[in-house]
N, C-alpha and C positions, 0 to 999 in steps of 0.2 A: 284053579285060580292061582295060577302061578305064573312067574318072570324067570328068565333064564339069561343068563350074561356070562359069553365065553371071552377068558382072558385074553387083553391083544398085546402088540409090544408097547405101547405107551403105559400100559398097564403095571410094569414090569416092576417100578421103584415102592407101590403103593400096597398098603393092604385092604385086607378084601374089606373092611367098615371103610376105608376111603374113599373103594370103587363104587361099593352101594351107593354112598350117600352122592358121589359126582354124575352118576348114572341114572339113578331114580330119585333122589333126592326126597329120602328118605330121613323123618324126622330123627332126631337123634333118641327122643320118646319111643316112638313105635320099633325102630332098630333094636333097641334094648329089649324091649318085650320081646320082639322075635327071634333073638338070639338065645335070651333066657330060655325060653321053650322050647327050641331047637327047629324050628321053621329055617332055618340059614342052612343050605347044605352044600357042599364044593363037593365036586364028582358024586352026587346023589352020597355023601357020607355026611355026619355031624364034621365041627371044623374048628376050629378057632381064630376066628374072625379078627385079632388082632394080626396075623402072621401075613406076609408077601403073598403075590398072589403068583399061579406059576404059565408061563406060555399055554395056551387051547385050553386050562382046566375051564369047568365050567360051574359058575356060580349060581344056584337055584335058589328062590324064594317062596315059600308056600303059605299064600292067605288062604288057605281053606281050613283053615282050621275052625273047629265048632265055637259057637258064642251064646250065652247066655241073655237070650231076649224076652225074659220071661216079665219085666216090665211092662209089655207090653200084650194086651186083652186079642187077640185074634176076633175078628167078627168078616164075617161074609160080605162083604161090600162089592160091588162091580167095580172093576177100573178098568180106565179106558190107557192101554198099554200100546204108548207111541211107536217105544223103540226098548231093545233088553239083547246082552248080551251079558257074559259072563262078570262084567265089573260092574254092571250100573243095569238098572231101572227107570226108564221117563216113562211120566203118567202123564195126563191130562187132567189134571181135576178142576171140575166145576164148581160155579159158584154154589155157596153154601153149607161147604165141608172144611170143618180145618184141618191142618195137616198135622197136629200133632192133641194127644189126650190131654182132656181141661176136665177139671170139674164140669164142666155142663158137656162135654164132649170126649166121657171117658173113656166109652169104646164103640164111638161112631166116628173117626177121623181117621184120614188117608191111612197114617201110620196101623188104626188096627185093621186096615185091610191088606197091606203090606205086609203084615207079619201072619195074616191065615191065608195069602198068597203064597209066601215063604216058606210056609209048613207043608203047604199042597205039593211045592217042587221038591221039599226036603231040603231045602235051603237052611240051616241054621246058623243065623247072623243077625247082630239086632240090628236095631232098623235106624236108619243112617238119611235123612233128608237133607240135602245138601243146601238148595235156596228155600225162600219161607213164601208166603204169599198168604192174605189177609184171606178169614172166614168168605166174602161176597167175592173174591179177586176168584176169576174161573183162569187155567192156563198151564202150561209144564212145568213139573217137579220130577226134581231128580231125586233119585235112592240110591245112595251107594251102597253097592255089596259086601265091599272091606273096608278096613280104617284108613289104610293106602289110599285107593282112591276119592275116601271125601277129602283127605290132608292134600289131595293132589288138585281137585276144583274148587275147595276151599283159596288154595295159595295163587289159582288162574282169578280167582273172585278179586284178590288182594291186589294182583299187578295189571288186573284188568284186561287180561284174555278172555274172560269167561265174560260175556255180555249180555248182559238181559234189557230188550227192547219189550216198551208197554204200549197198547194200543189204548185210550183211554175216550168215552165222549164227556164234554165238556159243555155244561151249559155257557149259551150268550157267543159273540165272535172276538174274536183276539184280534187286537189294532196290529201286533207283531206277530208275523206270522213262522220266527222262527226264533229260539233265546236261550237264555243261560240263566236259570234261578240260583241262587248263593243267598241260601238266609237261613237261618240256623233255627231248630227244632227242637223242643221242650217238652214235657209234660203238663197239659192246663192245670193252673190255678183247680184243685179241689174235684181232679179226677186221675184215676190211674192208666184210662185208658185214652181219652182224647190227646192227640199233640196240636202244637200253636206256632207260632213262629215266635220265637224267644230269644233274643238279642240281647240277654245278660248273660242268661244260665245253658242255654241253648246249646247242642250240637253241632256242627257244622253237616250243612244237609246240600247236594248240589242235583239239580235234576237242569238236564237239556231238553228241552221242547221241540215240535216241529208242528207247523198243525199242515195237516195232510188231505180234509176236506171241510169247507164250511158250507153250514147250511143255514136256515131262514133264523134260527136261534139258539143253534148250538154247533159246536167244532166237533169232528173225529181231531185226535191229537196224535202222535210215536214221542212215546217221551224215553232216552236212555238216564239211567240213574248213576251219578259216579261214586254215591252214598245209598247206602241202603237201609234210614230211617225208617221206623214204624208210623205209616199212613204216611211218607214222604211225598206222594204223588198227589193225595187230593189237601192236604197243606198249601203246599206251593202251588198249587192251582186256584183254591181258595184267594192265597195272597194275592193273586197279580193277580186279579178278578175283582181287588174289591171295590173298585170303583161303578161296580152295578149296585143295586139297590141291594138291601136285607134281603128280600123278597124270594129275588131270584139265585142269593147263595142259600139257600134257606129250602129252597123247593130242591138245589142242585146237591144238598148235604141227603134231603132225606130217596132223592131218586139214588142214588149213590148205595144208599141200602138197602131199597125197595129191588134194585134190579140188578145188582153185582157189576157195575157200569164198566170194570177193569179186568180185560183179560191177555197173560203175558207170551210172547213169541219167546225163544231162546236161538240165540244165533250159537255153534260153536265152533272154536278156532281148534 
């Protein structure tokens, strides 16, 4: 798990923490770490990363280095492995698994199968999920392998390279068949876990809609998210819905949980 960067002549005025950070772009946190422990090597030797860099030398970085993941309970779980090469892990996981240990989900969730996954290849690294996706939400999760690359899908997440398209069903049909929700997202009145749409205290929450098939009384929807509020997607669906009856948000809150209604594609650039 290593990066390798041979010195060119633009190179020539700068040193080597300059070259790092304009070429991998490399947090100034995690640089420090790696440098302290001696992962930074110029011609396979220790170096001192504040000096010039010299024509052809060659600058090496080694994330393999062992991690302390013992936070985290190993348990046998199947997972369904999209895609794995040496920096990252996409799963698929299904509705009714969280991705991370709870009290009611200590050591049944992605992460403890990720980490007795981890143990099987001899991988030691703690365990790194890069997007979130709700208990009932089935769809791809990423694990990164090093600190490097979550800081690196992390900062795509922030400038919006990294895109995550949701397929969602929706009860009842939508008069608009394509939109821009902007309404901000709170905590309800007298729960920790439900969100509302909250126009004092509220987040700033924005989801794009498209509905893509309607049927006798309900949508298939692709909704992209430019915010990535907690229950953002059936919020805002909620909202600009509520001109049907109690009834039928009321049967579409509890189908919602009864059958995992939300599962997510991942596009990457």
């Amino acid at each position: 798990m290593k990066l390798k960067y041979q010195i060119k002549q633009n190179d020539l005025n700068k040193t080597i923490n300059q070259i790092l950070k304009e070429q991998y772009h490399i947090s100034t946190k995690l640089l420090t770490k790696l440098i302290r422990n001696g992962h930074v090597l110029l011609n396979k030797k220790s170096c001192d990363t504040r000096n010039r860099a010299t024509l052809g030398n060659i600058i090496e970085i080694d994330f393999g280095y062992p991690e302390d993941n013992s936070n985290i309970i190993p348990s046998h779980i199947k997972l369904n492995i999209v895609y794995e090469d040496k920096w990252m892990l996409i799963l698929n996981k299904p509705a009714g698994i969280s991705i991370h240990p709870s009290i009611l989900h200590y050591n049944n969730s992605l992460s403890n199968g990720v980490r007795f996954y981890f143990d099987s290849i001899g991988l030691l690294k703690k365990i790194r999920p890069v997007n979130r996706l709700d208990l009932n939400t089935s769809g791809l999760v990423i694990f990164a392998k090093c600190e490097y690359i979550q800081e690196c899908l992390i900062h795509q997440m922030l400038n919006q390279t990294f895109q995550k398209y949701y397929l969602c069903l929706v009860d009842g049909i939508f008069k608009d068949t394509t939109g821009k929700i902007c309404m901000p997202i709170g905590r309800k009145k007298g729960s920790i876990i439900e969100r509302c749409i909250d126009e004092s205290n509220g987040q700033v929450a924005i989801t794009n809609y498209k509905v893509l098939k309607q049927f006798e009384n309900f949508s298939l929807v692709k909704c992209k998210l430019e915010t990535g509020r907690t229950h953002q997607i059936r919020v805002h669906m909620s909202a600009i819905r509520s001109s049907y009856s109690s009834v039928i948000l009321y049967m579409a809150i509890h189908l919602t949980l009864l059958i995992g209604k939300l599962f997510i594609a991942i596009k990457f650039n």
